[in-house]
Structures are given as C-alpha cells and as structure tokens.
MIKOLLUM-768971 format. One record per atom (N, C-alpha, C, CB): residue in three letters; x, y, z. Coordinates in steps of 0.001 Angstrom, whole numbers, padded with zeros to 6 digits, always signed. Last residue first. Glycine has a CB too. Example, Ala and Ser with C-alpha at 12.3 -4.5 7.8 and 13.67 -1.06 7.14 Angstrom:
<nodes>
ser+012850-002250+007080
ser+013670-001060+007140
ser+012900+000030+007870
ser+014084-000598+005725
ala+013190-005690+007800
ala+012300-004500+007800
ala+013200-003300+007800
ala+011308-004473+009046
</nodes>
This chain:
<nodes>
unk+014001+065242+099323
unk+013710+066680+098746
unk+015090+067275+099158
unk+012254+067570+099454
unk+015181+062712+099885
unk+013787+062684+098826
unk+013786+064634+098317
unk+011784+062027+100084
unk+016234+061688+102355
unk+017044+062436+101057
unk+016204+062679+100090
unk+018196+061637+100362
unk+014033+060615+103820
unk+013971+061820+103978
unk+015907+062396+103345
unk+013388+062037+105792
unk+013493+058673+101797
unk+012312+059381+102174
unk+013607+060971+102569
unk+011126+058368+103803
unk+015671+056881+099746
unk+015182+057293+101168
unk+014365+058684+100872
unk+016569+057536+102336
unk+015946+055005+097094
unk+016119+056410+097777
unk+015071+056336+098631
unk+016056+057752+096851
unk+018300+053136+094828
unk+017391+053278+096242
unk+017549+054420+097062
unk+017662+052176+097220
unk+017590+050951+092229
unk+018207+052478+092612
unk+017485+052315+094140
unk+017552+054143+091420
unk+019298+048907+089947
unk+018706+048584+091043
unk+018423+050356+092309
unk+019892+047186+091648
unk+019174+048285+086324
unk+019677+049281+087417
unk+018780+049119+088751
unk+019572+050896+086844
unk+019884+046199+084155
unk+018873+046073+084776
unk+020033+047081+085922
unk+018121+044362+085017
unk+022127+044758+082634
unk+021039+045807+081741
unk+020412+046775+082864
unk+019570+044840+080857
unk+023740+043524+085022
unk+023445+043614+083446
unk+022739+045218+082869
unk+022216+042249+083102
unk+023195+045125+087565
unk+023087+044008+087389
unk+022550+043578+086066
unk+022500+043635+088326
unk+024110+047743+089831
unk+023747+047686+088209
unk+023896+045935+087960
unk+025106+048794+087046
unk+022893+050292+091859
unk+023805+049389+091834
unk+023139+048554+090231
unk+023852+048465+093481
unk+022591+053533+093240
unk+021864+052351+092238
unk+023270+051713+092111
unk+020975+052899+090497
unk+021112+055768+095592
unk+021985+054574+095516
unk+021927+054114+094424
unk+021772+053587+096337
unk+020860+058943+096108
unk+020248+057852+095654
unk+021435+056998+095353
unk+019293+058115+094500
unk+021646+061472+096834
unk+021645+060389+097588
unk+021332+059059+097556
unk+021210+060631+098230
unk+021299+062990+094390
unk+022338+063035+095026
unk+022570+061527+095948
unk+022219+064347+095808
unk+019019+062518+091798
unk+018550+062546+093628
unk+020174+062775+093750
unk+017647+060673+094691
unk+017213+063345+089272
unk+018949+063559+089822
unk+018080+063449+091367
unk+020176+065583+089302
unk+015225+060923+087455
unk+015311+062486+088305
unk+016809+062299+089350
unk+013506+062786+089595
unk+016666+058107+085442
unk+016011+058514+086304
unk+016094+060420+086774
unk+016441+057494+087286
unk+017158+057014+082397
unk+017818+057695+083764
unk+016807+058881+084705
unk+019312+058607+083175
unk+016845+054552+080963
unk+016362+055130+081783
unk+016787+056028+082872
unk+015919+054463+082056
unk+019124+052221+080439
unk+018325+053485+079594
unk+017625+054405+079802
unk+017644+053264+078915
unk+018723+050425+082826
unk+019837+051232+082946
unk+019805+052918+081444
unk+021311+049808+082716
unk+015092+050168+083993
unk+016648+049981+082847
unk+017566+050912+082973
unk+016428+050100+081184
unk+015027+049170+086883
unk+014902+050003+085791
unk+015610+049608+084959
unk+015105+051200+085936
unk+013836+048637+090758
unk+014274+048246+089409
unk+013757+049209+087812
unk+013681+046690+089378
unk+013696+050387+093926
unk+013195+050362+092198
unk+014239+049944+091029
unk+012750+051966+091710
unk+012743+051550+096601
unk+013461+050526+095584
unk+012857+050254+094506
unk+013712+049282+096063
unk+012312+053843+098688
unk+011820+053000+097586
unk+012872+052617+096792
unk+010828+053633+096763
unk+011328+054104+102052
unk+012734+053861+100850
unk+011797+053565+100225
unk+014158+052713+100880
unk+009269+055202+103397
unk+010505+055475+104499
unk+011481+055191+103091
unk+010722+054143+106247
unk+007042+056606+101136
unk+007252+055434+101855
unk+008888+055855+102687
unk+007232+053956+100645
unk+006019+058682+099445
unk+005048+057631+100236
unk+005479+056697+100749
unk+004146+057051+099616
unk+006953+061793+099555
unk+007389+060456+099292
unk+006711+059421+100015
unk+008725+060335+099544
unk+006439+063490+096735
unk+005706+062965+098017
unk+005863+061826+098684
unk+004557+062880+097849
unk+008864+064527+095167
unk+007690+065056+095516
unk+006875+065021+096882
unk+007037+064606+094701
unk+009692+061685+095068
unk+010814+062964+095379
unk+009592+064091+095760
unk+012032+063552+093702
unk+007743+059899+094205
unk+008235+059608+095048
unk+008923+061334+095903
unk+009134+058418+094453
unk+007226+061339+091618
unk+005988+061146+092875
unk+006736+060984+094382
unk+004932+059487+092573
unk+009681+060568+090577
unk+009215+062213+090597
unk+008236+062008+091200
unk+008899+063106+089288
unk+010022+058009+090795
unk+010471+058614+091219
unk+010214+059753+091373
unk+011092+058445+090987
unk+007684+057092+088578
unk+007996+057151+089576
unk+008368+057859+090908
unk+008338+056827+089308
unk+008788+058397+086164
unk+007352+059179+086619
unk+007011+058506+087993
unk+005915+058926+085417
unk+010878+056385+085543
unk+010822+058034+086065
unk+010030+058822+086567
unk+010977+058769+085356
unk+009395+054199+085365
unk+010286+053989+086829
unk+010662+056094+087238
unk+012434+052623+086301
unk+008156+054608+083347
unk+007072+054518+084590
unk+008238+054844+085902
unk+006132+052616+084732
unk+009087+054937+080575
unk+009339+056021+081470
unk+008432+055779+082653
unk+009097+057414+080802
unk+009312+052383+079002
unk+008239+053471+079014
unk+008167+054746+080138
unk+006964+052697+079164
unk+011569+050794+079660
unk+010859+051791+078625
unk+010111+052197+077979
unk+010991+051954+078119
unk+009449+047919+081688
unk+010861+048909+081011
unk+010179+049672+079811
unk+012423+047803+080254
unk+006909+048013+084108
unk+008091+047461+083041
unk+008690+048624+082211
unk+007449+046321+081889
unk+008721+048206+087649
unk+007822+048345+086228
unk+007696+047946+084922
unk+007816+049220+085907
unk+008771+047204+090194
unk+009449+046864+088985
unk+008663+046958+087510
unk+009900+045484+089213
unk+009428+048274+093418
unk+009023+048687+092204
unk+009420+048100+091233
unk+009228+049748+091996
unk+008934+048721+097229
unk+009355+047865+095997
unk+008449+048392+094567
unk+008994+046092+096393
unk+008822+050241+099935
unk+007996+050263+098562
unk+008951+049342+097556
unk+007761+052022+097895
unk+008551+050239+103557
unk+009474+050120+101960
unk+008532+049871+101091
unk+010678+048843+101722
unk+006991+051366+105599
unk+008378+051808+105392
unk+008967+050778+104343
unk+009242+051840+106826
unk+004379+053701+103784
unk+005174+052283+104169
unk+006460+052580+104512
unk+005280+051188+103003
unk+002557+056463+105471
unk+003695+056075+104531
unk+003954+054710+105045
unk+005066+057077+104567
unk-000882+056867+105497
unk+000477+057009+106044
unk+001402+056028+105771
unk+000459+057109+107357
unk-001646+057037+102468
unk-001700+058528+103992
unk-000756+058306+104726
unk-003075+058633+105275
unk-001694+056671+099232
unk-001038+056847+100440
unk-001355+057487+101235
unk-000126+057128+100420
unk-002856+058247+096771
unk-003410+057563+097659
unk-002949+057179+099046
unk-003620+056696+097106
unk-000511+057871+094735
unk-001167+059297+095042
unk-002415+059162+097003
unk-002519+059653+093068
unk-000301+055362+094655
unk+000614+055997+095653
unk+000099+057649+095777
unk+002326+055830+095082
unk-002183+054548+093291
unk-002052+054023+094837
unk-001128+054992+095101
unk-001522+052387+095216
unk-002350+055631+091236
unk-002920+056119+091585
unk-003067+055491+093537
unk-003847+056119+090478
unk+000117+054170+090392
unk+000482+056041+090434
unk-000736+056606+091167
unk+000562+056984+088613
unk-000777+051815+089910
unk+000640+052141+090865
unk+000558+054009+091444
unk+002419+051841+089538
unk-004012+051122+089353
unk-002743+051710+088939
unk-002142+052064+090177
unk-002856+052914+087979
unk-005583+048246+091249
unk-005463+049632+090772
unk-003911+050175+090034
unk-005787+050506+092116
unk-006241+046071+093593
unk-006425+046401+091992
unk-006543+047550+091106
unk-007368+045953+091662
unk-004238+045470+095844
unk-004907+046770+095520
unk-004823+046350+094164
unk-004225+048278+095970
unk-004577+042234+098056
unk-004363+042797+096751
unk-005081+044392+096525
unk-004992+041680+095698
unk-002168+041702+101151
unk-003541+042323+100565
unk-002868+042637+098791
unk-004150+044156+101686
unk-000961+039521+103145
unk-001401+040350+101874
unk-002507+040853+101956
unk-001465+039708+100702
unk-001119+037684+105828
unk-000182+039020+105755
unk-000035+039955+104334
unk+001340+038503+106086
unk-003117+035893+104967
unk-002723+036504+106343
unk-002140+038130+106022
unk-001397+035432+107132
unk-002102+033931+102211
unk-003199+035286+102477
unk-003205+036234+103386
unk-004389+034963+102738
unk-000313+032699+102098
unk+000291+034098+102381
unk-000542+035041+103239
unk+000540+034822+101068
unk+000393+030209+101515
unk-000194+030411+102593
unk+000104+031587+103247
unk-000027+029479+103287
unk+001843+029950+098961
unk+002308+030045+099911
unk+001774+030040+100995
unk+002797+030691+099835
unk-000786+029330+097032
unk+000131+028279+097627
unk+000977+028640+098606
unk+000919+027718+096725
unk-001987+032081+097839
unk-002612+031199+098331
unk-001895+030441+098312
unk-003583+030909+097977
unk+000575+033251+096499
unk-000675+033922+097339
unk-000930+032577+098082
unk-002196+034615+096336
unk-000496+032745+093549
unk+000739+032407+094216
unk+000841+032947+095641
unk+001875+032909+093416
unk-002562+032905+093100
unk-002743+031937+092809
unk-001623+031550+093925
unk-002757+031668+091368
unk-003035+035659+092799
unk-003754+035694+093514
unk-003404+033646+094181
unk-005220+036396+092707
unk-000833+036279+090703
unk-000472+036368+092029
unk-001221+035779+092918
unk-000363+037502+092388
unk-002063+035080+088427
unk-001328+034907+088899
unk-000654+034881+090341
unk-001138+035254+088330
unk-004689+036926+088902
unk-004731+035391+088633
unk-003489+034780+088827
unk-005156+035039+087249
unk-002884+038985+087981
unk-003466+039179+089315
unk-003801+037996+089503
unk-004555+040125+089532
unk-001846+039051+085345
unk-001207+038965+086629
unk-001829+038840+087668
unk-000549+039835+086875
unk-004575+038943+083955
unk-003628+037892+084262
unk-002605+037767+085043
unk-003187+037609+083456
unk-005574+041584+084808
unk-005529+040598+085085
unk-005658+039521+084932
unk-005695+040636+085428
unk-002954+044395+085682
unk-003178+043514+084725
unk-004352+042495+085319
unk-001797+042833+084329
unk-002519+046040+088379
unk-003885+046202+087537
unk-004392+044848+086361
unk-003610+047714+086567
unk-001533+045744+091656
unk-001326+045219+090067
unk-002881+045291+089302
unk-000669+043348+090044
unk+000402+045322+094633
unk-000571+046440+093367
unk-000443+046253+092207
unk-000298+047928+093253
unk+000409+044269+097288
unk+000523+043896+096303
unk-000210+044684+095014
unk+000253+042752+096547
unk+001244+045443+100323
unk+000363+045512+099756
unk+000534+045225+098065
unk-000066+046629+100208
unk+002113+043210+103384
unk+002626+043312+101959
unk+001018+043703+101422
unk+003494+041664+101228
unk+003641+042746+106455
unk+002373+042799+105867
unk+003003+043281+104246
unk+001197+043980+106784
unk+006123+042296+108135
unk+004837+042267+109012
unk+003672+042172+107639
unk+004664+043925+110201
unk+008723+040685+106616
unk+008089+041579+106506
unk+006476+041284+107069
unk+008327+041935+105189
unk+010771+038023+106798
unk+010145+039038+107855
unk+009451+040278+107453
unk+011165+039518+108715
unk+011302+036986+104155
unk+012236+037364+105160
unk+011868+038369+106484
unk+013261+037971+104388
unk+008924+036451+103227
unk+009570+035365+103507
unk+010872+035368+104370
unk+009780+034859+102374
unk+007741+038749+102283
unk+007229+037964+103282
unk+007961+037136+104272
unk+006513+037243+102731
unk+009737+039456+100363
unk+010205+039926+101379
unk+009000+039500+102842
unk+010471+041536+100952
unk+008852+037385+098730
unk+010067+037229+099021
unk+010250+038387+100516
unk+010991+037541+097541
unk+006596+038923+097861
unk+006151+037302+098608
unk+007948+037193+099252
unk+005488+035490+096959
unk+007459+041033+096420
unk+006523+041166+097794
unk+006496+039462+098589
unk+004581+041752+097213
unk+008675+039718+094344
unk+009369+040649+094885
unk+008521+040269+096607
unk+009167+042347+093954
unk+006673+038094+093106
unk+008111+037325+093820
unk+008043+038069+094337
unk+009505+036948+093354
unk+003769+038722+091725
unk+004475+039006+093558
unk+005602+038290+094037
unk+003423+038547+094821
unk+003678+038763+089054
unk+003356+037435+090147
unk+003430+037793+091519
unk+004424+036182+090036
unk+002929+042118+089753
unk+003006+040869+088653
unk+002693+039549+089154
unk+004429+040694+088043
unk+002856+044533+090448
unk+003481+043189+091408
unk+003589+042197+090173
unk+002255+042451+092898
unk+003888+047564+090632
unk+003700+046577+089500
unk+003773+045165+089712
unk+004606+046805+088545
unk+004428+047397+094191
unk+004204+048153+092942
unk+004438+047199+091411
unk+005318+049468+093037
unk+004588+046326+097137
unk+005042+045904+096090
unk+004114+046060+094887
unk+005410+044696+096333
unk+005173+047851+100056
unk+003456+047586+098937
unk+004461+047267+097899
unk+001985+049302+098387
unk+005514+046875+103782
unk+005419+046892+102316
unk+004327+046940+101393
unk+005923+045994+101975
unk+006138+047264+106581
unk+005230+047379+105933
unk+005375+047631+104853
unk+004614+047934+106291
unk+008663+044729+108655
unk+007955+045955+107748
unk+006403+045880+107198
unk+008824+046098+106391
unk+009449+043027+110407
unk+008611+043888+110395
unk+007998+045009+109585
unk+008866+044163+111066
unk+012689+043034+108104
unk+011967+042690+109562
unk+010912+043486+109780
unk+012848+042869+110818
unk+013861+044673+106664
unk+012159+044107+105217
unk+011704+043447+107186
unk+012644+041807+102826
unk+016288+046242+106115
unk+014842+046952+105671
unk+013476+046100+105883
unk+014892+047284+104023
unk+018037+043921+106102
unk+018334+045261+107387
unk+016564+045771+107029
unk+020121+047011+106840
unk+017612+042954+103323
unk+017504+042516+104740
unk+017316+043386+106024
unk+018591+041873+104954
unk+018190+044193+101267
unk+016714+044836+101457
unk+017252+044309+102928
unk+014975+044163+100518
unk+020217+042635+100156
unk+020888+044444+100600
unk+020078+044886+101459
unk+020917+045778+099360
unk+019551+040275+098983
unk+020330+040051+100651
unk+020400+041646+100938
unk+022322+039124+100709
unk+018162+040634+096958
unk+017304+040681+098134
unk+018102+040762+099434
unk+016404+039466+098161
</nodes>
C-alpha cells in the first residue's frame, strides 16, 4: 500500500472484486476522497457491508452490487485509481486488463494476480512480485 500513497490523497476509487473491502477501506484510510466498492458475492457483501459501518466509513462508500466487467463497461467518467483483486486462475485479472487497454476506465489500475497468469503485453506496465502473487500497474494514458 506504501507505492499507492502518491495515488490514493483525494482520490476517487472503485475497488473491484471487493470482498471484505481491505483494499478500498485501506486506501480510505490514507486519504482517498470516496471509494466505489464492487462485489457481487453475498456473503462478501455482508461482509463488507459490516466492515463499512465499524469503520465509520459509510460517508465516503458506496456499494455497486454488480459484476466488475459490467461496472467497468459502465464507467463515464473515469476514477483516478481502480484497485483489483480477483480471484486467481480463472483468467479475470486478463479479461481485465484487455477492458482496461481498450477502455481505460480509470487514470491507473492496479491489479493483483497470479504470477501464472500473464497478463496482455502493455510495455509500460509495472509489476512487482510478492511470492506467488504479481502486483501490475498500468496507467491510462500508456493503456493504448
């Protein structure tokens, strides 16, 4: 989370496959203006909705109960960061990125993956590697 810092003051975030919402509640916690939390499961959402409220988040969340792919098809005007942690192998983090590179709905997206997973060739894309687990990050306008 210390890399996102420079990224998360004032921002506008949607934290994709939220699950509990660490990711999104964490970058609350370091200055981010607002967080859209997107999660279809629900038991995750009972989850989040839970974790949410002990923080005294509500203010600055919102929950989208919907698929990831169909929020971001959805986008008008772009976040400036997207957080992503899908779950692993099943090719979501790739079918990701190819929305993203396509259309890119946000100023960066960050995205956790498996390192099994190799993502669409960006050039500019960053990933840094923590065990198993690949951390990638691509900017909007290296996107095409």
């Amino acid at each position: 989370m210390s890399a996102l810092q420079p990224d998360v003051e004032g921002a506008t975030v949607a934290d994709l496959f939220a699950g509990s919402g660490a990711l999104g509640l964490e970058v609350l916690s370091r200055g981010a203006r607002r967080v859209t939390f997107v999660e279809k499961s629900p038991a995750s959402l009972a989850a989040l909705r839970a974790n949410i409220a002990a923080l005294g988040a509500e203010r600055d969340a919102r929950i989208a109960r919907e698929d990831a792919f169909a929020f971001v098809r959805g986008v008008e005007r772009p976040y400036d960061l997207v957080l992503a942690d899908p779950p692993y192998e099943r090719g979501l983090a790739t079918r990701l990125v190819e929305a993203f590179l396509n259309r890119p709905f946000a100023a960066a997206l960050w995205i956790e993956h498996s390192r099994r997973e190799t993502l669409p060739a960006c050039p500019a894309a960053r990933t840094r590697r923590y065990g198993d687990t690949l951390l990638t990050t691509i900017t909007a306008d290296h996107a095409r």
